[in-house]
C-alpha positions, 0 to 999 in steps of 0.5 A: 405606062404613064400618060400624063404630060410632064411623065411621072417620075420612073419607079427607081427614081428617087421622087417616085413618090411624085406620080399620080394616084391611080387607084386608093385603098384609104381602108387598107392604107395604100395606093396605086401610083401610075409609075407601078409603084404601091405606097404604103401610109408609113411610106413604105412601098413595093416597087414593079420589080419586087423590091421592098422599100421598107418603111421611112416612117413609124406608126403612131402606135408604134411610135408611143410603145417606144 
């Protein structure tokens, strides 16, 4: 899929998040990477195969109710 020079990190691997943005969605909070990978802004993901990475990091929000 990738066609940049170095690669983009595979989607199981554990710098995924290193690949290149292919498509942004800054309003609904995610992107696209080149690697399958969809990103969330709380960092969590869904990855090509279907599986779910929940989030590693809590929204503000979220964060002040606590």
């Amino acid at each position: 899929m990738c066609q940049h020079r170095p690669d983009c990190p595979h989607y199981d691997a554990p710098d995924r998040e290193a690949a290149v943005v292919v498509a942004s969605c800054p309003a609904q909070g995610f992107s696209l990477l080149c690697n399958g990978v969809v990103l969330f802004e709380d960092l969590g993901a869904i990855l090509p195969d279907g599986r779910v990475l929940e989030p590693r990091r809590q929204v503000l929000a979220e964060a002040g109710a606590a």
